[in-house]
C-alpha positions in Angstrom: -28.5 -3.5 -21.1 -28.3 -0.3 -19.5 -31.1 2.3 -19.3 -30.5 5.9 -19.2 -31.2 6.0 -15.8 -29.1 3.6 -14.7 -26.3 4.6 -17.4 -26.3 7.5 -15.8 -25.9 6.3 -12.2 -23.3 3.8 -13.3 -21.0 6.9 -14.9 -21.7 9.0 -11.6 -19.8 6.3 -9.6 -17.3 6.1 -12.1 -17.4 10.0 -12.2 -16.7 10.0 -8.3 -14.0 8.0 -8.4 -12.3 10.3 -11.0 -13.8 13.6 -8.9 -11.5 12.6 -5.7 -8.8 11.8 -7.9 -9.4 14.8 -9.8 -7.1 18.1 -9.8 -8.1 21.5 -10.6 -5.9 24.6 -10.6 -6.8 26.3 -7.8 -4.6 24.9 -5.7 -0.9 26.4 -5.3 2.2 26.2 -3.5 5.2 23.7 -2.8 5.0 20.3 -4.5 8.0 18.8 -2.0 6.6 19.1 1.2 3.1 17.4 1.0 2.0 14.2 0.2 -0.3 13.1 -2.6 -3.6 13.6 -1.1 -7.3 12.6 -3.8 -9.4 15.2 -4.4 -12.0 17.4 -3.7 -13.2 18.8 -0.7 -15.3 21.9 -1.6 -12.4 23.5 -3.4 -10.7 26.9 -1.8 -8.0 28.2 -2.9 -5.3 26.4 -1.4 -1.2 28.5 -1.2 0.4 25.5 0.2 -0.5 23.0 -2.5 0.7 23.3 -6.4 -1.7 22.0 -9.0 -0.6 18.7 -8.9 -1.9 17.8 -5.8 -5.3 18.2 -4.1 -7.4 17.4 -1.3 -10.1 14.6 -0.1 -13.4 14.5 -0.6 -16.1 15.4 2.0 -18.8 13.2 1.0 -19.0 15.9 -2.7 -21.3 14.4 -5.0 -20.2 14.0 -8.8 -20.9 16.8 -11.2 -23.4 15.8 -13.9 -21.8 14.1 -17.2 -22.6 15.2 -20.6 -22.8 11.7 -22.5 -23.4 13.3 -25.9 -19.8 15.7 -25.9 -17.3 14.5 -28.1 -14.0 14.4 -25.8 -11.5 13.7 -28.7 -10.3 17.3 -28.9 -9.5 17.6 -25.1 -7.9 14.3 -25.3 -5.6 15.3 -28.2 -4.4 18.1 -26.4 -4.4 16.4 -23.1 -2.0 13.6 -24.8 0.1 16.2 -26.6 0.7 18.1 -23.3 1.7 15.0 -21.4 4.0 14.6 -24.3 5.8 18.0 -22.9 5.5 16.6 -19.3 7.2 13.3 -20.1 9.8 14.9 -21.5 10.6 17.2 -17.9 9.3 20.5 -20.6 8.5 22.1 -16.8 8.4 25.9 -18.8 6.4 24.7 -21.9 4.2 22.6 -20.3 3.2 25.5 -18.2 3.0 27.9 -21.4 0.3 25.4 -22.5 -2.0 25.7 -19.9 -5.2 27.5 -18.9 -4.8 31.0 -17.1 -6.5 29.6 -14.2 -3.6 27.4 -14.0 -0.8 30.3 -14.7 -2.5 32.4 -11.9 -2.0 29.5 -9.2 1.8 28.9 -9.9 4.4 30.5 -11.7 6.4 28.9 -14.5 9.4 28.3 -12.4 7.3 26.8 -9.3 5.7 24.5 -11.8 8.5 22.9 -13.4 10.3 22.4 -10.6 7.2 20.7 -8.9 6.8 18.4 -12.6 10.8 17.5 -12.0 10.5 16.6 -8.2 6.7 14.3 -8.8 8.0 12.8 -12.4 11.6 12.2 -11.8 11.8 9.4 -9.4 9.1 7.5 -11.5 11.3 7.7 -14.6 10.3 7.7 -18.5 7.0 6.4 -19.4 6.6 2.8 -20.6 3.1 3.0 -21.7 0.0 4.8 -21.3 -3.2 3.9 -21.9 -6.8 5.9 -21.2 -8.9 5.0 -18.9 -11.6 7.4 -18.6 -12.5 11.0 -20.0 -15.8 12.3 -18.9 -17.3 15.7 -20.0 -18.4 17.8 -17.6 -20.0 21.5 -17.1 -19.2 22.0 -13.8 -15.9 21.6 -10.9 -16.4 22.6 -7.5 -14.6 25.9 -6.8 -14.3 26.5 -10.3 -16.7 28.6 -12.7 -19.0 26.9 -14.9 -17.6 25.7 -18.5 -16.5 23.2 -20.3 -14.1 20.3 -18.8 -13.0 17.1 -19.6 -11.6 14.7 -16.8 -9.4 11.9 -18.3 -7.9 9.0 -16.2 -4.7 7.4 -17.7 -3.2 3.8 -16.4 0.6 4.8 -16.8 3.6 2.4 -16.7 6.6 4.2 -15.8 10.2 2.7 -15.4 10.2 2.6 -12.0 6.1 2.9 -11.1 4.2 -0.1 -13.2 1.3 0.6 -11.9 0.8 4.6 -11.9 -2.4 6.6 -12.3 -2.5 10.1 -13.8 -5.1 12.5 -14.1 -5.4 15.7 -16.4 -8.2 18.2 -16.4 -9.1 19.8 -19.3 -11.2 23.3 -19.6 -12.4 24.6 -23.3 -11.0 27.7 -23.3 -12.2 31.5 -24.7 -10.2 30.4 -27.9 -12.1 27.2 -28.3 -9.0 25.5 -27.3 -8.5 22.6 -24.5 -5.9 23.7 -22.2 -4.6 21.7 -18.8 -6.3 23.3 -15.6 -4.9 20.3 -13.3 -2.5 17.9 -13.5 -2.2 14.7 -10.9 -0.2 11.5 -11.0 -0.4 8.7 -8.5 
């Protein structure tokens, strides 16, 4: 059995693994001419990224997890917005995320960057969550409320695929994306 302490080691390892996978929306710019890089290096505002890409850890430690926060409404959302994403929705998908998000890449930019990363895996097979960890805090973003989820996605043409969506409570007590990744 687990004690707090070690609980709480064992889900900041987990939590690391999901921070360099991890994609926030401050990063902006062309999907088609860089590779999939894991996140986070102390996050700056990147122009030459769009949000669904990111970049490598420097040795960044985990931000603390909330173990008490109930996740369920980020993950409805998070699975709802997916929904839009699976079916290439480029312009709504966009219209459902946070204004962080909006600010980085406009509508356009983003659904052409959702075509060119989702199109050549082709339509989902299955999904099923992996992780989603509350947290108050992402580096280069302000404090609030966020919820990391890790999917294990079969695609038609990708069986073994890993998405990543980052959720942020917004001022509307609503769960909107602020990154999207898939691997």
């Amino acid at each position: 059995m687990l004690t707090t302490q070690s609980f709480a080691l064992h889900r900041a390892r987990r939590f690391r693994l999901l921070h360099i996978l991890a994609l926030t929306a401050s990063v902006a710019g062309s999907l088609s001419t860089l590779p999939v890089r894991a996140q986070q290096e102390p996050m700056e505002r990147r122009r030459a990224q769009a949000p669904l890409f990111s970049v490598p850890a420097s040795g960044a430690t985990a931000p603390a997890a909330d173990i008490n926060r109930d996740v369920r409404p980020a993950l409805e959302a998070a699975n709802l917005w997916l929904g839009l994403a699976d079916l290439n929705r480029g312009q709504q998908s966009w219209e459902q995320t946070a204004s962080a998000f909006q600010r980085a890449i406009s509508a356009e930019d983003w659904a052409q960057s959702l075509s060119a990363a989702r199109s050549p895996l082709g339509k989902v097979k299955s999904r099923k969550t992996k992780d989603a960890v509350f947290t108050r805090t992402i580096p280069g973003q302000p404090d609030g409320e966020y919820v990391v989820i890790q999917y294990d996605t079969v695609f038609e043409h990708k069986a073994d695929a890993h998405e990543m969506v980052t959720m942020v409570l917004g001022i509307d007590s609503r769960w909107r994306v602020a990154g999207y990744l898939v691997r």
